[in-house]
C-alpha positions as CSV (number, residue, x, y, z in Angstrom):
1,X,-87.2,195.1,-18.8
2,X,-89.4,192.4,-20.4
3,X,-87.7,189.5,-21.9
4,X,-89.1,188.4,-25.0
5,X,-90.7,185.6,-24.5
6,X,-92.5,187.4,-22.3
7,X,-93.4,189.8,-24.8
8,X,-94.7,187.0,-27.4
9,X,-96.3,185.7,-24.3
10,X,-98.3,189.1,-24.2
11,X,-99.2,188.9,-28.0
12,X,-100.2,185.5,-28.2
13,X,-102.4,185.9,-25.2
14,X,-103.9,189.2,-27.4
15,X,-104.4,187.0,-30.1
16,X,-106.2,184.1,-28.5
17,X,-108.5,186.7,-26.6
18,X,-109.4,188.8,-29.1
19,X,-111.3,186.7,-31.0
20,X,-112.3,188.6,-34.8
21,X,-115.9,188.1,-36.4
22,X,-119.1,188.7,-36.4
23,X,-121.9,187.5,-39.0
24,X,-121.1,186.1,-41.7
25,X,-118.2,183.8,-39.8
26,X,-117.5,182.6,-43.2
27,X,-115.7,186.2,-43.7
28,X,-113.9,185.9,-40.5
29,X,-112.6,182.0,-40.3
30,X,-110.2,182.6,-42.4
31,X,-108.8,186.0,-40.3
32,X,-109.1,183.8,-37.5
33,X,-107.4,180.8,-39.0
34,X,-104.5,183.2,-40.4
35,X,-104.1,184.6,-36.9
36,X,-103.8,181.7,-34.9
37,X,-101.3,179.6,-37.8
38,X,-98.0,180.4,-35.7
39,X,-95.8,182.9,-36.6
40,X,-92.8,184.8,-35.4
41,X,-94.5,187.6,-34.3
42,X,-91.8,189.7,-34.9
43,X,-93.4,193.0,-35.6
44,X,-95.5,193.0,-32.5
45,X,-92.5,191.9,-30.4
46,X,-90.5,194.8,-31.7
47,X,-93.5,197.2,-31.2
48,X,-93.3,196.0,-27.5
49,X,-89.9,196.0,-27.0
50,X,-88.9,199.6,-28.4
51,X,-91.6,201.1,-25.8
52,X,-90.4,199.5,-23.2
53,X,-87.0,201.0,-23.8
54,X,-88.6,204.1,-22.9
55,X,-91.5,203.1,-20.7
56,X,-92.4,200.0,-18.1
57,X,-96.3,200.1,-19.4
58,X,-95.7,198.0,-22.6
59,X,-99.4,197.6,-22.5
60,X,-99.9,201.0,-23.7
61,X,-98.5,199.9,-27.0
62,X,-100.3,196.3,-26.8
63,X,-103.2,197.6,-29.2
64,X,-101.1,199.0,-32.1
65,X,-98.5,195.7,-32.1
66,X,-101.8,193.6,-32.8
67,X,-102.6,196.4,-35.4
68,X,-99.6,196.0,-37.0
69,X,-99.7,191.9,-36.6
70,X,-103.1,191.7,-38.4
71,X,-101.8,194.1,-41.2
72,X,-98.4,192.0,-41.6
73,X,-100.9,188.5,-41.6
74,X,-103.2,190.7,-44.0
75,X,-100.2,191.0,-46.2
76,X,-99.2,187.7,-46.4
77,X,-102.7,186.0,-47.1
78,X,-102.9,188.6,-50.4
79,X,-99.4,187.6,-51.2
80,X,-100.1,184.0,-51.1
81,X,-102.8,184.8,-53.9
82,X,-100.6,186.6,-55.8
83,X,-97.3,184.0,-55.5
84,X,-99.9,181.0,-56.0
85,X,-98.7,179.8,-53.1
86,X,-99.8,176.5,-51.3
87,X,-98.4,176.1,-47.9
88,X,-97.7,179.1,-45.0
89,X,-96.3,178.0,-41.9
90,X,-96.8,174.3,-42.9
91,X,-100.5,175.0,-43.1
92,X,-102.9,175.7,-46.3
93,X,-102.8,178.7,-47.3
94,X,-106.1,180.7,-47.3
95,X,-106.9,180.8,-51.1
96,X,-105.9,177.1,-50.9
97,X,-108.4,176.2,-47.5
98,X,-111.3,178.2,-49.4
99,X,-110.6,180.0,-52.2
100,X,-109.1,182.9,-54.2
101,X,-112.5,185.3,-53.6
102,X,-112.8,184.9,-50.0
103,X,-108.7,184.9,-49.2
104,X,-109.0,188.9,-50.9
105,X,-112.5,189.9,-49.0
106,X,-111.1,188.3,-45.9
107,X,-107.6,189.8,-46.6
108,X,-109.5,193.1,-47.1
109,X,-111.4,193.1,-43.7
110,X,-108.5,192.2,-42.5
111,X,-106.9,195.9,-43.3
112,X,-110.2,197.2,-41.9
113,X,-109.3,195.4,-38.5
114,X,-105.8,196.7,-38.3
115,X,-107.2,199.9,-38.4
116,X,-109.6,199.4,-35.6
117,X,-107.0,198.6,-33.9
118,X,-104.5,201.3,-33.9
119,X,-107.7,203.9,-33.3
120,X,-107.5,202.1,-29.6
121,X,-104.0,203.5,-29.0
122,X,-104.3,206.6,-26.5
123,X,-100.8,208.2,-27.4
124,X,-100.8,212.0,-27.3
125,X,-98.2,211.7,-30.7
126,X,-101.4,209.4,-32.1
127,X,-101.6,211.4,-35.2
128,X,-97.6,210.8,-36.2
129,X,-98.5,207.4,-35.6
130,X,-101.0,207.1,-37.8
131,X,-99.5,209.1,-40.6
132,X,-96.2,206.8,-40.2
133,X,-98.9,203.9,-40.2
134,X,-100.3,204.7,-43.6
135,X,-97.3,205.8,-45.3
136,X,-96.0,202.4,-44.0
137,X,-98.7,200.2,-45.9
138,X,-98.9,202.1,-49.3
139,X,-95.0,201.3,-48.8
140,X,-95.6,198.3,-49.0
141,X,-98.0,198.2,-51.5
142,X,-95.2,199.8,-53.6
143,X,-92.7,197.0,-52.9
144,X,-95.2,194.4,-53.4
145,X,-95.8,196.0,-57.2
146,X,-92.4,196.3,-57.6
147,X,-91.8,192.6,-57.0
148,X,-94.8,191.7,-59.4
149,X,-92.8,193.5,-62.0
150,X,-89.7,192.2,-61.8
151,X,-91.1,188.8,-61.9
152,X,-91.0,189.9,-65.8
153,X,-88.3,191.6,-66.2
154,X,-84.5,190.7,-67.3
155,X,-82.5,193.3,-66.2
156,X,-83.6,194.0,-62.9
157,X,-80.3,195.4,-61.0
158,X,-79.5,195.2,-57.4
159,X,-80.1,198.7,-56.2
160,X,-83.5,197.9,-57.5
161,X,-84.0,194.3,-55.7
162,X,-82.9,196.2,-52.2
163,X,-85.4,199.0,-52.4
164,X,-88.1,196.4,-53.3
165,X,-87.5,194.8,-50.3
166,X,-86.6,197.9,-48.4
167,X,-90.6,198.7,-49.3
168,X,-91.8,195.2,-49.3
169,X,-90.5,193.8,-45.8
170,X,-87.9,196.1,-44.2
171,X,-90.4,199.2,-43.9
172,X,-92.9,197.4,-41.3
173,X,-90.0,195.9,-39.1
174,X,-89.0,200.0,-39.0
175,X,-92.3,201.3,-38.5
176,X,-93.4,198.4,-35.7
177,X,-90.0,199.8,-33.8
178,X,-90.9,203.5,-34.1
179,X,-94.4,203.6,-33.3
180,X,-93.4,201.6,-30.1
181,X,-91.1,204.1,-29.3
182,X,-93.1,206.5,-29.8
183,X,-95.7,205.4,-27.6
184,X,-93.3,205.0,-24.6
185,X,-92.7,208.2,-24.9
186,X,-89.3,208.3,-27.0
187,X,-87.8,211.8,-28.5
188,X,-87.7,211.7,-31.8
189,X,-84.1,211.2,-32.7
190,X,-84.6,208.3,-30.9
191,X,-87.6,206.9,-32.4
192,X,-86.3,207.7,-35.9
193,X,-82.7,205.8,-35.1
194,X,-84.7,203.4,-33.8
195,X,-86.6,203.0,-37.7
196,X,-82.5,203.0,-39.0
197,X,-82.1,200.1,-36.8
198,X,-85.4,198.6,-37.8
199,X,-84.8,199.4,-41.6
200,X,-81.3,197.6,-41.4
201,X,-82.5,194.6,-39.8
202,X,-84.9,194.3,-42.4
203,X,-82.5,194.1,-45.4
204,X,-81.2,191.6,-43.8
205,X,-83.7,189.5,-42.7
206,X,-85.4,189.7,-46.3
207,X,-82.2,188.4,-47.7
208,X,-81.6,186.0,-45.0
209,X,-85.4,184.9,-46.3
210,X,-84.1,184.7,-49.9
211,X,-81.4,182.6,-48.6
212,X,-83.6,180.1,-46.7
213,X,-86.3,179.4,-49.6
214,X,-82.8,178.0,-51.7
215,X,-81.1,176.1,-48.8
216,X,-83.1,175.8,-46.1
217,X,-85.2,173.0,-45.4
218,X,-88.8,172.9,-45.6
219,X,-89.9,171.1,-42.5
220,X,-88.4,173.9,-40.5
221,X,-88.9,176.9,-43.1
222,X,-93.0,176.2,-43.1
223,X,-93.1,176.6,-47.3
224,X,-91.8,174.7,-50.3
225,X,-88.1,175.5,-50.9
226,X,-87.4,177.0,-54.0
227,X,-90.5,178.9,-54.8
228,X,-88.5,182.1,-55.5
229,X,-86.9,180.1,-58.1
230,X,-89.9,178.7,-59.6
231,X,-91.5,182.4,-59.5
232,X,-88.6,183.8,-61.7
233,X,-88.2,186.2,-58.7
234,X,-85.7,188.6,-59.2
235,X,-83.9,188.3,-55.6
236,X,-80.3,189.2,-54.9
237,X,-79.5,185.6,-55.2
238,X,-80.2,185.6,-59.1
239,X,-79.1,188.8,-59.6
240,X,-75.7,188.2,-58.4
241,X,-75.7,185.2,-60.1
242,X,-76.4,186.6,-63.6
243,X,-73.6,189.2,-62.9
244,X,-71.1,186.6,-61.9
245,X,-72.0,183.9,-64.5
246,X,-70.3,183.1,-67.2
247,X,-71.6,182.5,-71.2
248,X,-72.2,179.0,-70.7
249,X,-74.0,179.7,-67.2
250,X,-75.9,183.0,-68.3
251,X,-77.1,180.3,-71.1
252,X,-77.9,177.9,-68.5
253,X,-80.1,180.8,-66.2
254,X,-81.9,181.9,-69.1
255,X,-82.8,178.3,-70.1
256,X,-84.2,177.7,-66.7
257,X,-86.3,180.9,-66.3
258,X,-87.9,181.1,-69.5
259,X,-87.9,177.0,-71.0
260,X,-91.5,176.2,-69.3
261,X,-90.8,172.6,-70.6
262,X,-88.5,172.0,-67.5
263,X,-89.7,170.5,-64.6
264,X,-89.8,172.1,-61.0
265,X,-87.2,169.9,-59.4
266,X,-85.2,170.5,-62.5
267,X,-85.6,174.2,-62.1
268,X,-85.0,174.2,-58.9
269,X,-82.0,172.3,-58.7
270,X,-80.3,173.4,-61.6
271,X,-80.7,177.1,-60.3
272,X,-79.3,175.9,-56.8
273,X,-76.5,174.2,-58.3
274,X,-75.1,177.5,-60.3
275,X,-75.9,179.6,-57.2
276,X,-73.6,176.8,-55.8
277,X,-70.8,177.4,-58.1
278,X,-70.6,180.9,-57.7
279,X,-70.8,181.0,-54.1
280,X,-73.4,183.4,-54.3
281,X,-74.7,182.1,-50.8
282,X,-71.9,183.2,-49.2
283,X,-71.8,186.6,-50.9
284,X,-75.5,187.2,-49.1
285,X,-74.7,186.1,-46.1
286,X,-71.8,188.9,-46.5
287,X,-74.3,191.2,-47.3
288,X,-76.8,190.5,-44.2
289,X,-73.5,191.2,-42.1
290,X,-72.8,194.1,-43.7
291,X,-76.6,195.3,-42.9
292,X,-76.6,194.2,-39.7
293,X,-73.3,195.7,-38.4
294,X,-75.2,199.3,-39.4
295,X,-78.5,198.1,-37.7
296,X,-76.2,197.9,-34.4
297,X,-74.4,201.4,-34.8
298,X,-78.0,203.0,-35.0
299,X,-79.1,201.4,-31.9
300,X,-76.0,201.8,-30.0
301,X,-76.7,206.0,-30.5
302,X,-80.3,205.3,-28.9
303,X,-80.3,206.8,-25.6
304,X,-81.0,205.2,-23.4
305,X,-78.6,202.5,-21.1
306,X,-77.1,199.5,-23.3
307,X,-78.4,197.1,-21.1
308,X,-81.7,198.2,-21.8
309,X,-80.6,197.5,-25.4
310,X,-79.5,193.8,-25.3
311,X,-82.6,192.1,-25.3
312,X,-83.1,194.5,-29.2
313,X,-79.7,193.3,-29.9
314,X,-80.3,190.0,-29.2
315,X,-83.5,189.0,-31.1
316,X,-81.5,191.1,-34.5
317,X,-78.8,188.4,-33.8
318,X,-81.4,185.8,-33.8
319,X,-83.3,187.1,-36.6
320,X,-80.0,186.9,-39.0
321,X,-79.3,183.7,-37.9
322,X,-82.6,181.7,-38.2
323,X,-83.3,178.6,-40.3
324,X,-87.2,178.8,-40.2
């Protein structure tokens, strides 16, 4: 079994070799520049590391981890347009390096690549993972809207935050670990426990995410803490706390979302300090525990031997535990 450094090892090493572009270059810097700007490379890894649960050859599944890579990076550089955001990974962002028009073209060639991609992948169950594939991204699509929307809108209730992110972040974690499996050669009770698992993990993470941009610390975060809060964005943090608040503090929240007169540091730290009072970090990180204990009874009903499982179990731990 692969460890996963090794595995990152492997997509890295696809990443610095695989060059994108073509004339003009001025469409593909930035696809290069996005690429190369660090990142977990979580997706990829779990593509890897669910086919080599079922096969040794991860490099069967070495093509359609990089598809899924670029489409996660393609993702992020639209998002980054659409969040206004400034800084990913500690680095410009794209619209911010060049500008809003070629961060979209680039983002949609980007999409285009992804594509080209996956078509490499030789499995004989190619056409499930494509079909997963594309379900996957409108998904996605569909949480991203969703998140626009509540951005402007009061009453946005839990259940609704959790399938946002269900569509919006935990989808491509499940996908990336059931087309791996698939391509190893997995049954398909297996692959699909294996999307539980991924699904699960995902929940958490996006909260653990939510959590960070409050109380984590920039440096090791790579963005500005407290853009959710500055975006109005409607994540389980604020949503507990609105539930949990009293007059005086409902008062307070709707002062700070809608008064545009407040400054960001005000914002910012007056949200913290109610989410403070009502120990609504403590009810997340409840939450990602909750998520994560059914992420681990999926995977433990994957057959196949548990030590094959660790390293999965492992990077989950890692994932739910990480301050960056």
């Amino acid at each position: 079994m692969y460890q996963i450094q090794e595995l990152q090892e492997l997509i890295n090493s696809k990443i610095e070799n695989e060059e994108i572009g073509r004339e003009p270059i001025s469409l593909y810097e930035p696809i290069n520049y996005t690429l190369s700007n660090g990142g977990k490379r979580i997706r990829p890894i779990l593509t890897l590391m669910s086919c080599n649960l079922f096969s040794d050859d991860v490099n069967q599944a070495i093509d359609a981890a990089f598809a899924i890579e670029i489409f996660h990076n393609f993702t992020l550089l639209h998002d980054d347009i659409m969040d206004k955001a400034d800084i990913r990974r500690g680095n410009p962002t794209v619209h911010k390096k060049w500008n809003e028009n070629t961060a979209i073209l680039s983002g949609d060639a980007m999409f285009i690549k992804a594509y080209d991609y996956l078509f490499k992948c030789k499995s004989p169950v190619f056409k499930q993972i494509i079909e997963l594939f594309n379900v996957t991204a409108l998904e996605v699509c569909e949480g991203q809207q969703y998140d626009m929307e509540f951005e402007n809108r009061m009453d946005v209730s839990e259940n609704e935050y959790l399938r946002m992110i269900e569509l919006k972040t935990s989808v491509l974690l499940a996908a990336a670990l059931k087309i791996g499996a698939l391509i190893g050669g997995a049954k398909d009770t297996d692959a699909e426990l294996l999307y539980e698992f991924g699904r699960n993990i995902g929940l958490a993470f996006q909260i653990q995410d939510d959590l960070l941009d409050v109380f984590g610390d920039s440096k090791t975060f790579g963005k500005e803490i407290g853009g959710d809060i500055v975006a109005n964005k409607k994540t389980f943090l604020l949503i507990k706390a609105k539930e949990l608040a009293n007059k005086n503090e409902k008062e307070l929240i709707e002062k700070y979302l809608n008064n545009k007169e407040i400054t960001r540091e005000e914002k910012v730290m007056g949200i913290t300090t109610i989410y403070n009072n009502l120990k609504i970090k403590e009810l997340a990180e409840k939450l990602i525990a909750s998520y994560h204990q059914k992420a681990i009874i999926s995977l433990n009903r994957v057959n196949v031997s548990p030590e094959k499982k660790n390293e999965l179990k492992n990077l989950a731990e890692k994932l739910i535990r990480r301050n960056y």
